[in-house]
C-alpha positions as CSV (number, residue, x, y, z in Angstrom):
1,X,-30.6,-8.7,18.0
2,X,-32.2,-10.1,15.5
3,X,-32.8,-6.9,13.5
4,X,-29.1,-6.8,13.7
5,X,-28.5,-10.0,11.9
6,X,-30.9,-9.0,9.7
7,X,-29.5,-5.6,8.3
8,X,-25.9,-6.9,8.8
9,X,-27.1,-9.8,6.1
10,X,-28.5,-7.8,3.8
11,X,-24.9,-5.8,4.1
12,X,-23.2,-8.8,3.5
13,X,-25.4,-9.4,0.1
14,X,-25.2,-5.7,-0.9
15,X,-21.5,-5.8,-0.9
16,X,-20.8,-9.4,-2.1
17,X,-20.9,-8.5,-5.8
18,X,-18.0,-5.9,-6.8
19,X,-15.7,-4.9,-10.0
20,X,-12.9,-6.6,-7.0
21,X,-14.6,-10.0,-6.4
22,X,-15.7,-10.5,-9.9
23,X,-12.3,-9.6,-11.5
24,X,-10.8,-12.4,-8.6
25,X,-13.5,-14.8,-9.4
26,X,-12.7,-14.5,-13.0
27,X,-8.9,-15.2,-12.6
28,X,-9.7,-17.8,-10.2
29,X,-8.5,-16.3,-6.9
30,X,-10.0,-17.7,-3.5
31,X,-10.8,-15.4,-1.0
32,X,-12.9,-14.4,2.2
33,X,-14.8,-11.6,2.9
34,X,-15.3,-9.4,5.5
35,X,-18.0,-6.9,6.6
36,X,-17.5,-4.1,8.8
37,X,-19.2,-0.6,10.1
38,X,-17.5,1.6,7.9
39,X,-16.3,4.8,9.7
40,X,-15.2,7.8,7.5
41,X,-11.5,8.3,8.1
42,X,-11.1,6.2,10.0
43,X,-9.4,4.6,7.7
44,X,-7.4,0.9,8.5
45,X,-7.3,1.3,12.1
46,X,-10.9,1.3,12.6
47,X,-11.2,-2.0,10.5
48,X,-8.5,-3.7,12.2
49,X,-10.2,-2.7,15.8
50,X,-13.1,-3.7,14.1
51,X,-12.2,-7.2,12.8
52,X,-9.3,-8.1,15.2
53,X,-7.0,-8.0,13.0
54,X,-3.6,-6.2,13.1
55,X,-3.3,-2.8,11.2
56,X,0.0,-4.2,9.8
57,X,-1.9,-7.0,8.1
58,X,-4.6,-4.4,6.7
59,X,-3.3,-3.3,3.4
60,X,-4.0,0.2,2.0
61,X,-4.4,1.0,-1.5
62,X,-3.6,4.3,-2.3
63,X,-3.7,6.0,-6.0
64,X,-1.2,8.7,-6.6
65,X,0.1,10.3,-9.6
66,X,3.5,11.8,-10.7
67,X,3.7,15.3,-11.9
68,X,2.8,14.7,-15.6
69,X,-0.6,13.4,-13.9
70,X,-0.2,10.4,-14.9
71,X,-1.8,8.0,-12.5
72,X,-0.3,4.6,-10.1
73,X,-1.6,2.4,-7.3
74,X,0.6,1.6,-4.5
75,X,-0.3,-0.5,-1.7
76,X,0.9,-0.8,1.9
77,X,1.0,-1.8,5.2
78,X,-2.1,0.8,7.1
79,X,0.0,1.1,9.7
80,X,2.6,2.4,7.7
81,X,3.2,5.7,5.2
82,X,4.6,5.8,1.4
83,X,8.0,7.5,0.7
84,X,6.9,9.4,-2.2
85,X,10.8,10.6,-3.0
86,X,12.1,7.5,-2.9
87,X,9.0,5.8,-5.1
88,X,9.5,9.1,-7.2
89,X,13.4,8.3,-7.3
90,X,13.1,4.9,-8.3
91,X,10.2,5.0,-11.1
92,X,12.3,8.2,-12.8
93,X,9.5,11.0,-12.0
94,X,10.1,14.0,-10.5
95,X,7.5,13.9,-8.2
96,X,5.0,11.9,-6.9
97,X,1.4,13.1,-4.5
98,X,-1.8,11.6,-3.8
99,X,-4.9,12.4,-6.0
100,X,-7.2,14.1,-4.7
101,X,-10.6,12.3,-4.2
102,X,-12.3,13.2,-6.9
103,X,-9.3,12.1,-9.2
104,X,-8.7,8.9,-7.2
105,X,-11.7,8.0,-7.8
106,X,-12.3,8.7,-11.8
107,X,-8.8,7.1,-12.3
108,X,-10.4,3.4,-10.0
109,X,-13.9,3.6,-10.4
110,X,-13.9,3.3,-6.5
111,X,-15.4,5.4,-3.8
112,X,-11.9,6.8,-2.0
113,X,-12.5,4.4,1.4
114,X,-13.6,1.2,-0.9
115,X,-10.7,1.4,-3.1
116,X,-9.7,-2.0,-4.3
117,X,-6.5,-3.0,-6.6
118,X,-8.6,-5.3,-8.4
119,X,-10.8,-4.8,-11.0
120,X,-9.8,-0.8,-11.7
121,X,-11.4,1.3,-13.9
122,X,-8.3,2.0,-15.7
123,X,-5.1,0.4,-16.1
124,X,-2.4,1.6,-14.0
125,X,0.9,0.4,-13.0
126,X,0.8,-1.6,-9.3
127,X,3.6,-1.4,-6.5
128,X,3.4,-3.3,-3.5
129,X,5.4,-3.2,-0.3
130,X,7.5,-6.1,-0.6
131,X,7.5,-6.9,3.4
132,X,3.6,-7.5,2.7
133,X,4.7,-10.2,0.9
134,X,6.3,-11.8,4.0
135,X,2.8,-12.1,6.2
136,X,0.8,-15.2,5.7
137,X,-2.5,-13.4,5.3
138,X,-3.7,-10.2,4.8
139,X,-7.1,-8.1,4.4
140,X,-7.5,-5.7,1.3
141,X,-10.3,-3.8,0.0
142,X,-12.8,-5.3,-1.8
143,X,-13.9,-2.4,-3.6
144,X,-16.6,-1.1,-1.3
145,X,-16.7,0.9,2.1
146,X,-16.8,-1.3,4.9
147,X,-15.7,-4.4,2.8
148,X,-12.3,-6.0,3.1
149,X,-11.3,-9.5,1.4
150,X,-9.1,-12.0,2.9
151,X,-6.5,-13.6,1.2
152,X,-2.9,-15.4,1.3
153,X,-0.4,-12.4,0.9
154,X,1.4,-14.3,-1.8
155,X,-1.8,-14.4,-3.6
156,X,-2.4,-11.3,-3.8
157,X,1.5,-10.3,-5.2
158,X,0.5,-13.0,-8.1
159,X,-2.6,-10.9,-8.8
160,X,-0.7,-7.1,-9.1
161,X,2.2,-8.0,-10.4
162,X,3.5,-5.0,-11.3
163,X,6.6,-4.7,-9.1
164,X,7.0,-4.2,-5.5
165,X,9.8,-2.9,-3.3
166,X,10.7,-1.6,0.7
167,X,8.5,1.7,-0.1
168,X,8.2,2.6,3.6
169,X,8.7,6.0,4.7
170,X,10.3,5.0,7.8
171,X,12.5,2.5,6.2
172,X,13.7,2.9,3.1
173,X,16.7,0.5,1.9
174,X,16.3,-0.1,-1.4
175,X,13.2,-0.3,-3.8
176,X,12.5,-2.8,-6.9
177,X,10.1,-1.4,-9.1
178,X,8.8,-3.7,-11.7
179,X,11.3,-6.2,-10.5
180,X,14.6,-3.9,-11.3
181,X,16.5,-3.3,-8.0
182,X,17.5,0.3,-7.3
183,X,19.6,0.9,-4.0
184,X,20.2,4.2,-3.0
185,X,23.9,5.8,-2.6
186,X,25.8,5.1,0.6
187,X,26.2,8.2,2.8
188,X,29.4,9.8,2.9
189,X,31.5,9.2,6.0
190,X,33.5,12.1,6.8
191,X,37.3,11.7,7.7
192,X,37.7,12.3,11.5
193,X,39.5,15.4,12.0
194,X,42.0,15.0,14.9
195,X,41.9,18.1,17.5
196,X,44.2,20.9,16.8
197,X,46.0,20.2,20.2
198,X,46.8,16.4,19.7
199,X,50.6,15.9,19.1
200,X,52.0,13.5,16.1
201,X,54.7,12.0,15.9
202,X,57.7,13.1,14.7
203,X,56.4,16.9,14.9
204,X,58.0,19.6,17.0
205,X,55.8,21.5,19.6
């Protein structure tokens, strides 16, 4: 046991210092952090089992790019998936993917699995899930495997501030990308055609 505490505080000193917490530190942002076994792919459901936390309160960042290549960070809910047409829709591109590892990680600077908004290697438009917004607090990477940083949810919308929308794959309503509102068109409702054996009035039969 006490080996245990021993390696799990040298963790907690190895990870303490990142491009993340200094950039917060710097701005003046308060937050928490939190250690955990990191697991590859596992990805935010093994650090929500991990941490008791709910996966829905585990924020993802992901970096994707359109199809000029030209790199974005969006982040979400882990229990939850983008809508790449409807981000791709709303920001004008024509497409929109997910770097691969190796580009994800020359665009942040991070290790894909310790992938932090926050201190980023280069500059890159942000766009955050607006419902994230709406929980009271919520853990985000701090820019290392196995190292997640609490913080108030409207904390961390101050920090991006890029624009955020409903990005959602499995509800999409509208999105607001850097705070412009773009709604989607209204389905078409068809006309209900009336059986070919229904009588009207006023017509012979």
């Amino acid at each position: 046991m006490e080996r245990y505490h021993s390696v799990m505080a040298n963790r907690e000193r190895r990870v303490s210092e990142t491009p993340a917490t200094q950039w917060l530190k710097r701005h003046g942002v308060t937050f928490t952090p939190h250690t955990y076994h990191y697991v590859d792919r596992g990805g935010t459901a093994e650090s929500s089992k991990q941490l008791g936390w709910p996966e829905h309160a585990v924020v993802k960042t992901l970096v994707m790019q359109n199809e000029k290549a030209e790199p974005l960070v969006v982040l979400m809910h882990g229990d939850c998936s983008v809508s790449t047409k409807a981000l791709a829709r709303a920001t004008g591109c024509k497409s929109i993917e997910p770097c691969s590892p190796v580009v994800a990680q020359r665009h942040s600077g991070y290790l894909v699995g310790g992938t932090s908004p926050f201190g980023l290697r280069k500059d890159m438009p942000i766009y955050l899930e607006a419902s994230i917004l709406e929980l009271e607090k919520i853990l985000i990477n701090g820019g290392g495997r196995g190292f997640l940083l609490g913080d108030h949810a409207a904390n961390i919308g101050g920090c991006v501030g890029r624009g955020y929308g409903e990005l959602c794959a499995s509800r999409v309503t509208h999105i607001a990308i850097r705070f412009k509102s773009v709604a989607p068109k209204p389905p078409r409702r068809r006309s209900p055609t009336p059986p070919s054996n229904t009588r009207h009035a006023g017509t012979s039969v």
